[in-house]
C-alpha positions in Angstrom: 61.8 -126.1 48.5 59.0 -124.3 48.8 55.2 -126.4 49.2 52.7 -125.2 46.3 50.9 -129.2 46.1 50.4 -132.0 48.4 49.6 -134.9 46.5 47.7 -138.0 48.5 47.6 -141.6 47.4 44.0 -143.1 48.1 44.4 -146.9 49.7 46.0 -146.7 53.0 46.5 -143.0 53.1 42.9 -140.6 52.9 40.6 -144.5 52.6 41.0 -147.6 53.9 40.4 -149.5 51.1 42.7 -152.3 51.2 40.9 -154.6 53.0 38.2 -154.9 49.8 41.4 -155.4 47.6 42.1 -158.3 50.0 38.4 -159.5 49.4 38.5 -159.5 45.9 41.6 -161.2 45.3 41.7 -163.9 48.1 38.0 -164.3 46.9 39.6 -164.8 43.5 42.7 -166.8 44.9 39.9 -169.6 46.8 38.2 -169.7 43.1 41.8 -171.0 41.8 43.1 -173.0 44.4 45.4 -170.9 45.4 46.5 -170.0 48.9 46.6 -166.1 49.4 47.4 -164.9 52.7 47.1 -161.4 54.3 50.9 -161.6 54.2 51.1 -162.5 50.3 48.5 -159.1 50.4 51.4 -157.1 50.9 53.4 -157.4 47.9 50.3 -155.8 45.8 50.4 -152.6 47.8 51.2 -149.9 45.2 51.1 -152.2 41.9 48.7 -152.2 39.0 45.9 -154.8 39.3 47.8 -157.1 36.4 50.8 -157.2 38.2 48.8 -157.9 41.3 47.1 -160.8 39.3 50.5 -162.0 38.1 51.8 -161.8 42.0 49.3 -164.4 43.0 49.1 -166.7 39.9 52.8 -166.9 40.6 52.5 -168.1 44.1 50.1 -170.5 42.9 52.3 -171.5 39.9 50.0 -171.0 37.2 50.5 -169.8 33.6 47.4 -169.1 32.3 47.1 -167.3 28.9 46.5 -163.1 28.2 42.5 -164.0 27.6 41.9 -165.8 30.9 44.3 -163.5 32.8 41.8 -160.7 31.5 38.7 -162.5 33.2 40.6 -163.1 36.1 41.5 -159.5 36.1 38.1 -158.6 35.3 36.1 -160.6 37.6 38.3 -159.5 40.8 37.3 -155.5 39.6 33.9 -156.6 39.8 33.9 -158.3 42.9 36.4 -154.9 44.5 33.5 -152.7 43.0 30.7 -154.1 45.1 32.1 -153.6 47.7 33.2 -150.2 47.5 29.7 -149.6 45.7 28.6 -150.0 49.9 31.6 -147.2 51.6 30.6 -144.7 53.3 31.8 -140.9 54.5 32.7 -143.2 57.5 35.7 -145.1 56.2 37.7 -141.7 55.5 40.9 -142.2 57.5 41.0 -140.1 61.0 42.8 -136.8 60.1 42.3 -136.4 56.6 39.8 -134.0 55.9 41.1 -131.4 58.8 44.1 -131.4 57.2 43.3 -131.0 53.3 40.8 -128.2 54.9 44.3 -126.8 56.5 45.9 -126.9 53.0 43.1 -125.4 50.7 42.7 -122.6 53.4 46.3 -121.9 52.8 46.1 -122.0 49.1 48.2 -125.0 48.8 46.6 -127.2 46.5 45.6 -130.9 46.5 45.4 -133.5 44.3 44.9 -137.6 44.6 47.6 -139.6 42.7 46.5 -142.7 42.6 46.9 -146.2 40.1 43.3 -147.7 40.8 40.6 -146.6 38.0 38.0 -146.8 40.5 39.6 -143.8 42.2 37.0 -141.5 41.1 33.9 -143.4 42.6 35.5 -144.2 45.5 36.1 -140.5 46.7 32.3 -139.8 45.5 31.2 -142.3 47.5 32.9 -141.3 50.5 31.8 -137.3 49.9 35.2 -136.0 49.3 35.7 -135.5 45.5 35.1 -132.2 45.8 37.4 -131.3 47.9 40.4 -131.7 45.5 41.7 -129.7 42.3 42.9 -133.3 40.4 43.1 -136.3 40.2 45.2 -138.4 38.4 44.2 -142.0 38.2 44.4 -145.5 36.4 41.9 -143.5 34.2 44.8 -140.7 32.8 48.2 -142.6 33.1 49.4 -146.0 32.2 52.7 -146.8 34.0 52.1 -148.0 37.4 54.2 -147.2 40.5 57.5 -147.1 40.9 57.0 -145.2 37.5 56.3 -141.5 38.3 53.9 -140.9 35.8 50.7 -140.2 38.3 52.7 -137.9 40.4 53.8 -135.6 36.9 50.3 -136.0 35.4 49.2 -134.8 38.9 51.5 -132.0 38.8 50.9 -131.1 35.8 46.7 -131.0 36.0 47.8 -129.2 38.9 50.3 -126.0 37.1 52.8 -127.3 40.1 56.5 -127.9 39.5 57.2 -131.4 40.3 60.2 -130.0 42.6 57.1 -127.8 44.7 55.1 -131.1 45.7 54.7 -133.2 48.4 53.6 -136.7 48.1 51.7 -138.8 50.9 52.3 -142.8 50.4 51.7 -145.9 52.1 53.7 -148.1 49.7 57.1 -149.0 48.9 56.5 -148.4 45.3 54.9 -145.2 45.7 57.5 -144.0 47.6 60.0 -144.7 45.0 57.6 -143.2 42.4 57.8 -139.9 44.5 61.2 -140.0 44.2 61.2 -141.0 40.6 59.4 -137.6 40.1 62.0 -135.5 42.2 59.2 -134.7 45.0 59.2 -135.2 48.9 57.7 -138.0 50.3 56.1 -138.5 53.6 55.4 -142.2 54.6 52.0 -143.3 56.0 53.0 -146.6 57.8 56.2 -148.2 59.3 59.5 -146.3 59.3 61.2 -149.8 58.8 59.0 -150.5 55.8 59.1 -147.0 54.1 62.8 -146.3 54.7 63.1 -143.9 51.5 61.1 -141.6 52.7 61.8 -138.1 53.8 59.4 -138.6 57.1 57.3 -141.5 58.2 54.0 -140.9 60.1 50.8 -143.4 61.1 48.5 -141.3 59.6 47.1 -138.1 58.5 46.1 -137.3 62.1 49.6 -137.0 62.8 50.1 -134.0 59.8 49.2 -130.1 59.9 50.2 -127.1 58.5 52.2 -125.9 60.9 54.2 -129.3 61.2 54.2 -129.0 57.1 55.8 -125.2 57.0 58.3 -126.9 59.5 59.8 -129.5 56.9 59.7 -127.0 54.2 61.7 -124.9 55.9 64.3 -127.6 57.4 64.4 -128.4 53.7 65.4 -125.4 52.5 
C-alpha cells in the first residue's frame, strides 16, 4: 500500500476525553440507581451515545421508553459538554501534534474520524482544529462503529482511497470499523485488547514518519 491519509479517532487517541464520558454517565447512572463502574466504562468505548445509554440501563435492568431514553441521552450530553466546555491545549495526548506536524510536512493528510458530535468543539477548544483537512463526526454520518461509515466519509472529504489510509484507534469497535473499510489500523492501547490490529502502540509518542514509511513498506 502506499500512505496518502492517516485518520485519528479523538477519545483515547489525540484527547483524553474519556474520563468526562465516565463523569457524565456514572453521574447519570447515581441519578438512576444504577451501579456504573469504571469497568462497566469499558464496554462504551467506540459506541454511539444511545447504545452507551442502552449498555447501562441494561445493567441496571431498566426499560424505560424512546421519550425518557432521549432525556437521559440528553441530559448526560449536557452534563459531558460542561466539562469539555473547561479543556484545555493541555489535555492533547503527549506525541500528537509532533507527529501530525511530521505528516502535514510530508504531504500526507489528516483527518479525525470520530462518532462523538461534540468532536468539533472539542479540538477547538484544545487549539488543534486547524491542524486537519476533515473531519468526519456524529455531525456527517449516522452508523456508529464497527460500521465503517466515518472512516469512508473521512476518506472521501479527504479525495483518499480507502485502501491508501491509515487508521489510529483505541477501541475494539473502531478497530473493526477500520477494517470494515479495508484500511490499516494501528492500535492505541493493549495488544491483548486490540488483537485485530495491524500494530499496537501506547500512544502517539510512540509513532513517526520514519517508523510509518517502515510499515508501508513491510506492507507492500
Amino acid at each position: 500500500m502506499h500512505i496518502s491519509a492517516c485518520i485519528f479517532d479523538l477519545d483515547g487517541v489525540l484527547v483524553d476525553t474519556a474520563k468526562y464520558h465516565f463523569l457524565a454517565w456514572k453521574r447519570l447512572a447515581d441519578q438512576l440507581g444504577i451501579n456504573f463502574t469504571e469497568e462497566d466504562n469499558e464496554q462504551l468505548k467506540g459506541v454511539s451515545r444511545m447504545t452507551s445509554l442502552d449498555i447501562i440501563l441494561e445493567i441496571g435492568n431498566r426499560k424505560p421508553d424512546d421519550n425518557l431514553k432521549l432525556e437521559y441521552a440528553t441530559l448526560k450530553n449536557k452534563w459531558y459538554k460542561e466539562y469539555i466546555s473547561k479543556m484545555t491545549p493541555d489535555e492533547i495526548l503527549p506525541g500528537c501534534l509532533m507527529f501530525i506536524e511530521e505528516l502535514r510536512n510530508a504531504n500526507i493528510r489528516v483527518a479525525v474520524g470520530s462518532a462523538s458530535k461534540n468532536t468539533p468543539m472539542i479540538l477547538e477548544r484544545v487549539g488543534i482544529l486547524n491542524l486537519f483537512d476533515a473531519v468526519a463526526d456524529g455531525n456527517n454520518v449516522k452508523k456508529a462503529k464497527p460500521d465503517p461509515e466515518v472512516f469512508l466519509k473521512a476518506a472521501e472529504m479527504l479525495g483518499v482511497n480507502p485502501g491508501n489510509c491509515v487508521v489510529f484507534e483505541d477501541a475494539v469497535a473502531g478497530v473493526q470499523a477500520a477494517i470494515n473499510a479495508g484500511m490499516m489500523c494501528i492500535g492505541i492501547g493493549s495488544p491483548k485488547i486490540l488483537t485485530d490490529a495491524q500494530l499496537v502502540i501506547k500512544g502517539l509518542n510512540e509513532m513517526n514518519l520514519t517508523k510509518l514509511l517502515t510499515i508501508e513498506k513491510n506492507i507492500c
